[in-house]
C-alpha positions in Angstrom: 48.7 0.9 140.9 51.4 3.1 139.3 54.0 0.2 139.7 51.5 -1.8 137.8 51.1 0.9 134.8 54.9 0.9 135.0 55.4 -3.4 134.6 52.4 -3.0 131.6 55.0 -0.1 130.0 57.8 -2.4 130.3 55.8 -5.2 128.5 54.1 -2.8 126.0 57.9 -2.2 125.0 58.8 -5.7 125.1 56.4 -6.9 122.0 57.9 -5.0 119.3 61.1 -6.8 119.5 59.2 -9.8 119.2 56.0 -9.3 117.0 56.2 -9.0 112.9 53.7 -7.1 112.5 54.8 -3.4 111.8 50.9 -1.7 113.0 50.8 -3.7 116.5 54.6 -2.6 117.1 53.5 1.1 116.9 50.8 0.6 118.7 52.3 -1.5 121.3 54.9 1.2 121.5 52.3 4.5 122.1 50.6 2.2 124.8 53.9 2.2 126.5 54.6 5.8 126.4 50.7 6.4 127.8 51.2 3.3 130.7 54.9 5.4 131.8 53.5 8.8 131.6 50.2 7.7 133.5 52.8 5.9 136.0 54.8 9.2 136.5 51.7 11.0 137.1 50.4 8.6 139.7 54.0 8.7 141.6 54.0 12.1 141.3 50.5 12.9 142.8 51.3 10.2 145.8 54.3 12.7 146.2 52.7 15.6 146.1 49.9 14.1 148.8 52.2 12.6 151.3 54.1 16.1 151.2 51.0 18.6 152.0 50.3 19.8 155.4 47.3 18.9 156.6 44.7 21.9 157.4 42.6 21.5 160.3 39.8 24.3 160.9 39.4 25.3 164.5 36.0 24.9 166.1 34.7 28.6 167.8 35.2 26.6 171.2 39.2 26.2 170.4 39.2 29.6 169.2 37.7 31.0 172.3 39.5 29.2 174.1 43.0 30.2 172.1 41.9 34.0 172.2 41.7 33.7 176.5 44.6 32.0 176.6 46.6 34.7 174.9 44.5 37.6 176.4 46.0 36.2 179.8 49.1 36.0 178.7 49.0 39.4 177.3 47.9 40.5 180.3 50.4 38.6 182.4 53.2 40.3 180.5 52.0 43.6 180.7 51.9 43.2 184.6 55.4 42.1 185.1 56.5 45.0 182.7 54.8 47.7 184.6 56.3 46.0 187.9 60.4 46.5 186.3 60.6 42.8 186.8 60.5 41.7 183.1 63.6 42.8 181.9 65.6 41.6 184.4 67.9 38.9 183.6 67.5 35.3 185.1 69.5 34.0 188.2 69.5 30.3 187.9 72.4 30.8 185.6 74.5 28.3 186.2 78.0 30.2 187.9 81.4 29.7 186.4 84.0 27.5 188.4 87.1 30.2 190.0 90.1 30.8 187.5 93.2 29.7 188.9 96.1 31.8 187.9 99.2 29.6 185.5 
């Protein structure tokens, strides 16, 4: 629909080159500006649409659901903390090939 606005601005600016009369020039001419601003508006709002996230409230199921999940994992990380085990660094690290001297 805007690109339709925008092809009735382009003709609406077209008929005063061609017309004699001096009030349907003008008026031809204020239609245009109204058809390319409304045409800028609708590409802009399309813009704006496509760009928003969309917002999707949770049902209380999902949010029980989310809360236990984290509680576990809370809970989870609080046990491997109070075991020492959490800060200790990983061991499938890949090793580094030996260094031969030059």
């Amino acid at each position: 629909m805007a690109w339709f606005l925008m092809l009735l601005a382009v003709g609406c600016l077209l008929v005063p080159f061609v017309t004699k009369s001096f009030a349907l020039g003008v008026l031809c001419l204020l239609l245009s500006l109204v058809f390319l601003v409304a045409g800028t508006m609708m590409l802009l709002s399309a813009r704006i649409t496509s760009a928003t996230r969309k917002v999707e409230i949770l049902s209380a199921e999902e949010l029980r659901v989310l809360r236990e999940q984290a509680q576990a994992k809370r809970a989870a990380n609080a046990e491997t903390s109070a075991h020492g085990t959490g800060a200790a660094p990983s061991s499938t690290t890949p090793e580094s090939p030996p260094r031969t001297p030059v």
